[in-house]
N, C-alpha and C positions, 0 to 999 in steps of 0.2 A: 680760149676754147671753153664751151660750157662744161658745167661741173657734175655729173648727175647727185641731185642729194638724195634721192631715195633709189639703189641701185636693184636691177633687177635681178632676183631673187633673196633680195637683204629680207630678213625676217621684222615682225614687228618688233621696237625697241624693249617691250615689255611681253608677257604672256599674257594673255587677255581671260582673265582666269575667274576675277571676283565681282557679282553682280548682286547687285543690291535693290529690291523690290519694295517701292514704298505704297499704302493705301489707305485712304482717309474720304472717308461721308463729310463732306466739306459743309452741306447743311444750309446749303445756301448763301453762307459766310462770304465776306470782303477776305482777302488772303491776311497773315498775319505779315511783324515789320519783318520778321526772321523765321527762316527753317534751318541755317545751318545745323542745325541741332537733330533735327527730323532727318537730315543727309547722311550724319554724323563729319561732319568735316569739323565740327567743333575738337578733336580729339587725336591722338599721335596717331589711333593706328591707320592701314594701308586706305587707301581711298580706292572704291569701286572702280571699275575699270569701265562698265556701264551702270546706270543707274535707268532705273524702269518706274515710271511714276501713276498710278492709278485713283482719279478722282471718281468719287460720285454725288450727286445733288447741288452741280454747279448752278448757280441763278441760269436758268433760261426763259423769263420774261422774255416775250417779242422785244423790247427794246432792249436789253441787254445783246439777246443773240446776237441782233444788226450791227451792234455795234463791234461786239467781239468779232463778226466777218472781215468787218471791215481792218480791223485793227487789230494787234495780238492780243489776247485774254491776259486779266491781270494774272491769271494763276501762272500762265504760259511763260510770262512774262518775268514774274519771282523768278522762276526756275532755273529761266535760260540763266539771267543776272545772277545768282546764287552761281550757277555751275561752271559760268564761264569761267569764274574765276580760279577752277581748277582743272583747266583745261578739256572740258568736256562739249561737245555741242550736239544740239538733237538733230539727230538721224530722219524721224519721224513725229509725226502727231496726227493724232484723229480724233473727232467728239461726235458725240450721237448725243445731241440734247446737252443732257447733265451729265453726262457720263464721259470722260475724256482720259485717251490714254499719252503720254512721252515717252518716248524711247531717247537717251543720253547715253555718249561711250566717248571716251578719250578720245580725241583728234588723233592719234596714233593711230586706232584701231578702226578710224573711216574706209581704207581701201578694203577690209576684211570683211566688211559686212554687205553682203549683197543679196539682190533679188527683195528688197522691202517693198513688202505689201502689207495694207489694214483693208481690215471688215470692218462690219457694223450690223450685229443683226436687233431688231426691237423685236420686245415681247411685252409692253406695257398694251393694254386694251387689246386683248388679242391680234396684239401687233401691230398696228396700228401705231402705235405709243412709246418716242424713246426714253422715258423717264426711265425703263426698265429695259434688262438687254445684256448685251456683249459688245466690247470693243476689242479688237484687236493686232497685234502686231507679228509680222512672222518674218526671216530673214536667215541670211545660212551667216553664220558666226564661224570663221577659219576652217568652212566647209564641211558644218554641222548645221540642222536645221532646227530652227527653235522657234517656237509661237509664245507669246505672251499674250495674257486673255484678262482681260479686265471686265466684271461681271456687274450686275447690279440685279439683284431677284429680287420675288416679291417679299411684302415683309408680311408679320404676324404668324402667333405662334403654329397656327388650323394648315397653315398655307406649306406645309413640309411637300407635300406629294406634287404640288404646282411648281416647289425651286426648282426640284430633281426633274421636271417635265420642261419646266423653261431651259435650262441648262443643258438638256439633249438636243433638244430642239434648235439651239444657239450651234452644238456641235457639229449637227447635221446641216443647219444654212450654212454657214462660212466654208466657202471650198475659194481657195485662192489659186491663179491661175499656172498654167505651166505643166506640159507633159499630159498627163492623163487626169491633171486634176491632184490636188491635195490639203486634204481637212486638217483641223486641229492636231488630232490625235496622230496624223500621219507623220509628224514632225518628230525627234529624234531626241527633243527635249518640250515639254510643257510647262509653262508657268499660269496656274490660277489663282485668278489671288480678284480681291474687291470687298464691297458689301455683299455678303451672301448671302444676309439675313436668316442664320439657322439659327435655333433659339435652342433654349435649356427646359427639358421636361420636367414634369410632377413635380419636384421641389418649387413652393410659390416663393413668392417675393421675399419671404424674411427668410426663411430657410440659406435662398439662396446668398441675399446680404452676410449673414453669418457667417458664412463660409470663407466667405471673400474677406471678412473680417478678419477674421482667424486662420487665414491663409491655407485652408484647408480645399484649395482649388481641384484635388485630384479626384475627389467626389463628385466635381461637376463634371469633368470630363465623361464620365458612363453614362451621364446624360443628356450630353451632350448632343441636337439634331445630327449634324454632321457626319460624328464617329459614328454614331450607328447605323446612319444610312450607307457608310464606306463599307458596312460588313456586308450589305443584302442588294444592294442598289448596282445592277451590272456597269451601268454609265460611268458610276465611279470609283472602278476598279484598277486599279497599279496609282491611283492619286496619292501622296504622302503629305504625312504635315510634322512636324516639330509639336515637341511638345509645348502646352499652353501654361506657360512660367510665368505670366501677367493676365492679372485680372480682367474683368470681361471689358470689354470700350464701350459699350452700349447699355444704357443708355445716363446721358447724366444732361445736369442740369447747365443748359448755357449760359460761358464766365464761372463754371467752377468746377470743382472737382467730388462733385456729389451726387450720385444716381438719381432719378426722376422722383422730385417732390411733386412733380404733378398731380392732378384727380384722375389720371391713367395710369400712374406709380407704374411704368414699363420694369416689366423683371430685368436685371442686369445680364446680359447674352454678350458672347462671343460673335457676333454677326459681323466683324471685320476678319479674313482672315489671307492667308498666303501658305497654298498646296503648290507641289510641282510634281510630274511625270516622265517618267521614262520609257520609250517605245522598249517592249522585248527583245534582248538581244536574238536575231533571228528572225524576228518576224518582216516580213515581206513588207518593202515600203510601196509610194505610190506608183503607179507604170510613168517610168521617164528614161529618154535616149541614156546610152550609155556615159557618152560628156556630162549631159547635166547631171545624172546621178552621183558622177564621180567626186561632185563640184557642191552639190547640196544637201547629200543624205550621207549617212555612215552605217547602215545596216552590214555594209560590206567589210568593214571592221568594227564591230561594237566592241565598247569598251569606255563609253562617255560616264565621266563618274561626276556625281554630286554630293555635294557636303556642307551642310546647313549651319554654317557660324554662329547664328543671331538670328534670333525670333522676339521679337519686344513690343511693347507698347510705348508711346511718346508722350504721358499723363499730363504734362505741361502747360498742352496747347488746348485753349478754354473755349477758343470761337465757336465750335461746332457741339451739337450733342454725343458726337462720336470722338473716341480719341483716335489718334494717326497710328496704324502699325506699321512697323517697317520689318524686313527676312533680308539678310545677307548670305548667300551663297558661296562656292568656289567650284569651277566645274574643272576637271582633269579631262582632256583630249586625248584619243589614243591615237590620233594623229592630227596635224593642224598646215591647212591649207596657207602657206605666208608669203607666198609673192605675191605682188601686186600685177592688176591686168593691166597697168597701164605705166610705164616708167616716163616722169619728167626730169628733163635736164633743160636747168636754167644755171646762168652764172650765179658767182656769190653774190654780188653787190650790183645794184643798177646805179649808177649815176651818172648816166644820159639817156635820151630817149633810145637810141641806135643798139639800148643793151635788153630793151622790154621782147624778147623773143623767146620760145621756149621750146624746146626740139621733145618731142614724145615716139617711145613706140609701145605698139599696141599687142598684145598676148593674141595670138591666134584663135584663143576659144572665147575673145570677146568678140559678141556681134555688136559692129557699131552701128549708131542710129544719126542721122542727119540732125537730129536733135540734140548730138553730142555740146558739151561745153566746158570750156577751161575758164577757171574763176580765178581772181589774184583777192585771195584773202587776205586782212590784217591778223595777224596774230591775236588768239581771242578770239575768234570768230565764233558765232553763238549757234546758226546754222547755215544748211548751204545757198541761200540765198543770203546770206551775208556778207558779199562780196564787194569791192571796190571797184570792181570793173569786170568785166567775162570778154571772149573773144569768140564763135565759133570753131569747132575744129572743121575741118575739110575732108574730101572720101576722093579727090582724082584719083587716088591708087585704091580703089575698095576691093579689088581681086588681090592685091597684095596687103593683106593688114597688117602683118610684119615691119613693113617699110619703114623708115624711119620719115618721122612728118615734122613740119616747121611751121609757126604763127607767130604773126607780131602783133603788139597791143599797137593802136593807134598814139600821138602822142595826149590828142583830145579825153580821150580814156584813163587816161593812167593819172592818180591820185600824187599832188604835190608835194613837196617837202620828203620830209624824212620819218624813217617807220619802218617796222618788222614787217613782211609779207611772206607768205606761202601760196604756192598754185595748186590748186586742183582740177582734176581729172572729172567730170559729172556724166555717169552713164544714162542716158534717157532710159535703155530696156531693165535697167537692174534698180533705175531708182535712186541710186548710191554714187558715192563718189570712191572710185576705182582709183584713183593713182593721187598722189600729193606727196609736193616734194616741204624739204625741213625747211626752216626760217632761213630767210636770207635780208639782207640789208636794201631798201632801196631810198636814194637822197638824189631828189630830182631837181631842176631850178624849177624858179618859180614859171609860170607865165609865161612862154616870149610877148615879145611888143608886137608883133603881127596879130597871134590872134587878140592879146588886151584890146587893140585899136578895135578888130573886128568885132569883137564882140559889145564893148563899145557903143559903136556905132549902127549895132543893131536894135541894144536894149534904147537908145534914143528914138527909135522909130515907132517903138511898138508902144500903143496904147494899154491902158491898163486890163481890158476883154478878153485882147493876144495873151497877155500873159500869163491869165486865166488860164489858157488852153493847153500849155506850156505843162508835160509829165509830172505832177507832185511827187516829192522824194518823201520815202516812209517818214513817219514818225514814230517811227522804233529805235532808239538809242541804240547807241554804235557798240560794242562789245568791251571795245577798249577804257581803261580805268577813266574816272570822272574829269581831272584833271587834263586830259588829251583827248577826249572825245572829240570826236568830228559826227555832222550830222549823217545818219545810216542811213546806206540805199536800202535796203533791204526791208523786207515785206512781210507782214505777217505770214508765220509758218500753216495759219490755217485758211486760206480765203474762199470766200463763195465760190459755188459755182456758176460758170455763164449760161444763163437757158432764154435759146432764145435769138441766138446771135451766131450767122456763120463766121468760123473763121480759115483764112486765106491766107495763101504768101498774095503779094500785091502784082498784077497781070502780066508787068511788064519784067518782073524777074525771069532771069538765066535758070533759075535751080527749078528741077522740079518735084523736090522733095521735099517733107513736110520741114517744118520748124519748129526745136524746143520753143516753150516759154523762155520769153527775154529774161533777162537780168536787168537790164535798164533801157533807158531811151542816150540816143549819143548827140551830141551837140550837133550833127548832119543832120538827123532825124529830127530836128525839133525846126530846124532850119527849114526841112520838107511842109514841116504843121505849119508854119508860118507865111510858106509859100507854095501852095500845090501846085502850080503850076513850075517851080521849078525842076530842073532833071533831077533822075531817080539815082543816079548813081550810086554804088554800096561805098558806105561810109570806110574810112581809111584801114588795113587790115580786117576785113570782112568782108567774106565773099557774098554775104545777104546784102537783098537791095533794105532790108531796114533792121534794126536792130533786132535782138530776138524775143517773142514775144508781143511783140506791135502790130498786132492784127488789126488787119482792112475789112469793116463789117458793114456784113451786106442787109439787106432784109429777109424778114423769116420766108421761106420757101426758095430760096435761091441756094440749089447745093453746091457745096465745095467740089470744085476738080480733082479733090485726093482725100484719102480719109480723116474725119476730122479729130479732131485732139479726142483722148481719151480725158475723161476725170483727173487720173494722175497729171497727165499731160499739165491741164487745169491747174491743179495744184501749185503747181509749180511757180505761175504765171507770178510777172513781181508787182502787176498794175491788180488794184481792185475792181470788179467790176462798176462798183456804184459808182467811181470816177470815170470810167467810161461813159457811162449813161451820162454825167455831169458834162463832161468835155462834148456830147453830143449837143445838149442841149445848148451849151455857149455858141455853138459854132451856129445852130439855125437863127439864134440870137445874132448872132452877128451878120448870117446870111440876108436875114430879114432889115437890118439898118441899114446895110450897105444899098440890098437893092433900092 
C-alpha cells in the first residue's frame, strides 16, 4: 500500500520565516568563480529559507540577449548551482533587458507559495527603454501576500525628482491579475530594494571621502537623497530602511576597492540599497471573493511582523563599479496557511516499473486546470522544470476534485538505475508547485531487451538529417553533485517568447482542453516525428495524444480552436523556440530531397 509522505494537513517541516534579499549593479560584468560569500552560506549561522536576488546592468547586447533566450544566463546559472546545493530551487525569474529578478526558497516551502506572478514595467527613454524600470515578483507566502520589486532609476545627481516620478509611475503600471486587480502596494508585505540611484547632497567629493574615511557615516545620512525624500514625498511613505553601517558602494574603480579616480571622480553614494513595507493594519485590501482573500491577504488578521537581522555591503567583489548589498530579514505570521493543496502518496521505494504510480488528492479550493502536471524530481532539483520525467494529471471526475486520482509513469519515462526522487504536484492557474512528497528511493533495471532491440533497430535506420529532427535535450547541467550528474532535461527558466506561431492540441485528439507546456518529448512522440504517417495513439500512461508541450504549428492567420497559451503558459514551455524554427527548416530540407 502507498505510503503518503507528505500527509494532509502535515505542516511545513521548518517555519518559513527568514528571507534574505541580495542586490548588485553587475556593471556589465562576466559573473564572478564564487558568491557563497554574497549568500552568506559561507558561515554557521541559519540559512535563509528564501533567498531573493536582484541584478541590474546585466550585458544586453543583441547577441548576448539571444543567447541567454536560448539558454540559462550565466548569472541564472551561478545561482541556481550556488543554491542548489542547500537545498533551495527558484520559484521564479523575470528580466527586462538588464535588469533581472530570482525568487529561491527551500524545496520544503514550494507547496506554500502560490499564485506567482512578475511584472515588468520600462521607464528608460520615456519608456520605451528597459535599461531603466521595475521588475517584479509577487506571491502569497503561508497565505500572506508579498511583492518583491526590483528597481533600476535614473542616475545622476539633477535627476532626484524623475527617480521619485519613475518609481510611482512603476507603482501605478504593475497591477497583477486576480479579483479586482492588485498593485504593489496592495500586497501585505513589500520588498524594495536595487539600484536607486539616490545620491548624497552639498558635501562635494572630498568632504564626502573624509567621512568615509573616518567612519563618520552618520553625517551622510541627513543628506542623504533618499531619507529626505521619505520625509515629503507621499509615494514613499510607510517604506523603512535599516540603518546605513557600510560605506557608500558607489562608485569605485573596477578590480579594486577605491572610489572613482576617474576625470568624472563620481561622489561616493548610497545608490544601492534594500526598503521593505507594511500595508496598515486595517486598511482595506484589494476587491477579491471571500476564498481567495482568505487564502492571499491578511488584512483580516494583521499582525505580520518584520525584523531586519543584517544590512551590509559585500567590499570583496571587484568586477563591477558597484559593490553587492545584501538585507536579511525574519518575518513573524499571525497566522500561517500549511496544508498543502495537493497530497501525494507514492510508495517508499520503486524497484520495478509496476511500483512508478502515485495516488493524489486534490483540496477543494484548488481549481484544477487540464494543464496540470506531476514531475518525478532528482533530489536537488534546481527548478520546476527540472524534472526527470512528468506524467499529466487527469480531470474524468472534475465535479468531484476531492476524489481520490491515480497515474502511472510509463516504463519509457522513468529514469534508470538508482537515485533519490521526489514528485510534484505543478499547478498551471497558481504557477506553483502545490503538493511534493519527501525523498523516496527508486533502483530500476536497466533496459529490457525489447525495447534495447527496438530501439536499435530504429537508430540503424535513420540517417544522420532524422536525427537532426529528433527534440535536443537542454544543456543545462543536472542539479545533482558533479560526480553523478546525468545529462538535464530541463530548460532554461527564462525562454523566448513564440510570436508568430499557433498553438494546438493535434486534431485528431480525444481531449478538448487546452495543454500545459511539456516537460519533454517521449520515445512515442519522437517515433511520430520520424514517421507522420504513423497512428497517433497517446503514449503509455498519458492520456494526451503527445507529450505536453509539443505543439502542432500552423501558419500565422489560422486560429486555434480554444484559447491560446498565455505568456506564462509560454514560459513554461521546455523546447526553445529557435529550435523550433530549426527542426522546421530540416524537415523542408528534407521535404525537398526526398521529393
Amino acid at each position: 500500500m502507498p505510503q503518503s509522505l507528505f500527509p494532509l494537513g502535515s505542516p511545513c517541516p521548518t517555519p518559513c520565516s527568514r528571507v534574505c534579499i541580495v542586490s548588485w549593479n553587475v556593471g556589465s560584468a562576466v559573473p564572478p568563480d564564487d558568491v557563497t560569500s554574497l549568500l552568506g552560506l559561507n558561515t554557521t549561522d541559519v540559512k535563509a529559507d528564501m533567498y531573493i536576488i536582484g541584478l541590474q546592468e546585466m550585458n544586453s547586447m543583441i547577441s548576448k540577449r539571444l543567447k541567454d533566450a536560448l539558454f540559462t544566463d550565466p548569472w541564472t546559472e551561478l545561482f541556481m548551482e550556488t543554491l542548489s546545493g542547500s537545498g533551495h530551487v527558484l520559484v521564479t525569474s523575470e528580466r527586462m533587458q538588464g535588469v533581472l529578478l530570482l525568487v529561491f526558497a527551500q524545496c520544503c516551502h514550494l507547496p506554500f507559495l502560490r499564485g506567482v506572478q512578475t511584472q515588468t514595467t520600462r521607464t528608460g527613454l520615456g519608456g520605451y527603454w528597459g535599461n531603466k524600470g521595475g521588475v517584479s515578483a509577487r506571491m502569497a507566502l503561508f497565505g500572506h501576500s508579498i511583492c518583491f520589486l526590483n528597481c533600476h532609476l535614473p542616475a545622476h545627481m539633477r535627476n532626484l525628482e524623475q527617480r521619485v516620478d519613475d518609481f510611482e509611475s512603476i507603482l501605478q503600471q504593475q497591477q497583477f491579475q486576480g479579483g479586482g486587480g492588485m498593485g504593489v502596494l496592495d500586497h501585505d508585505l513589500v520588498f524594495w530594494f536595487g539600484d536607486l540611484n539616490f545620491r548624497i547632497e552639498d558635501y562635494d567629493t572630498h568632504v564626502v571621502k573624509s567621512a568615509i574615511e573616518s567612519s563618520k557615516l552618520q553625517m551622510l545620512w541627513e543628506k542623504d537623497q533618499l531619507n529626505k525624500a521619505k520625509a515629503c514625498e507621499a509615494v514613499l511613505q510607510g517604506f523603512q530602511e535599516g540603518p546605513l553601517n557600510f560605506p557608500p558602494t558607489y562608485k569605485f574603480d573596477v578590480g579594486t576597492h577605491t572610489y572613482d579616480t576617474s576625470t568624472k571622480k563620481r561622489k561616493p553614494a548610497w545608490t544601492d540599497r534594500v526598503l521593505w513595507r507594511l500595508r496598515a493594519a486595517g486598511s482595506p485590501g484589494p476587491a477579491q471573493p471571500p476564498t481567495v482573500r482568505r487564502g492571499l491577504t491578511s488584512w483580516l488578521s494583521p499582525g505580520l511582523r518584520v525584523t531586519q537581522r543584517s544590512y551590509r555591503s559585500h567590499m570583496g567583489y571587484t568586477c563591477s563599479d558597484h559593490k553587492p548589498i545584501s538585507a536579511v530579514f525574519s518575518l513573524q505570521f499571525p497566522f500561517k496557511m500549511d496544508v498543502p493543496l495537493v497530497t501525494l502518496s507514492v510508495d517508499k521505494e520503486w524497484t520495478k516499473v509496476s511500483d512508478a504510480s502515485v495516488s493524489f488528492q486534490v483540496a477543494s479550493s484548488l481549481s484544477r486546470s487540464t494543464w496540470d502536471w506531476i514531475a518525478l524530481y532528482k533530489v536537488g532539483f534546481r527548478h520546476p522544470k527540472d524534472y526527470a520525467s512528468y506524467i499529466w494529471t487527469r480531470q474524468e471526475d472534475s465535479d468531484h476534485q476531492s476524489h481520490e486520482h491515480k497515474v502511472t509513469f510509463s516504463e519509457e519515462d522513468l529514469p534508470k538505475g538508482s537515485g533519490e526522487y521526489m514528485l510534484g504536484y505543478y499547478s498551471h492557474n497558481l504557477n506553483s508547485i502545490v503538493g511534493l512528497t519527501q525523498p523516496f528511493q527508486m533502483q530500476l533495471p536497466s533496459q529490457s531487451p525489447a525495447l534495447s532491440r527496438k530501439g536499435s533497430s530504429a537508430s540503424s535506420t535513420e540517417d544522420d538529417s532524422t536525427l537532426e529532427l529528433l527534440p535536443p535535450q537542454s544543456r543545462s547541467p543536472s542539479p545533482a553533485a558533479a560526480k553523478t550528474r546525468q545529462s538535464s532535461r530541463s530548460r532554461s527558466p527564462a525562454l523566448p517568447t513564440l510570436q508568430g506561431l499557433g498553438l494546438r492540441p493535434r486534431p485528431h485528439s480525444r481531449d478538448t482542453g487546452p495543454r500545459s507546456p511539456s516537460p519533454r518529448a517521449t520515445t512515442a512522440w519522437k517515433e511520430r516525428l520520424l514517421s507522420p504517417d504513423s497512428p497517433t495513439a497517446p503514449p503509455p500512461g498519458c492520456s494526451r495524444s503527445g507529450p505536453p508541450g509539443t505543439p502542432v504549428i500552423e501558419y500565422e492567420g489560422h486560429s486555434p480552436p480554444m484559447p491560446a497559451p498565455t505568456p506564462a503558459d509560454l514560459h513554461m514551455a521546455p523546447k526553445a523556440h529557435g529550435r523550433i524554427k530549426h527542426w522546421l527548416r530540416k524537415a523542408q530540407k528534407k521535404v525537398v530531397l526526398t521529393s
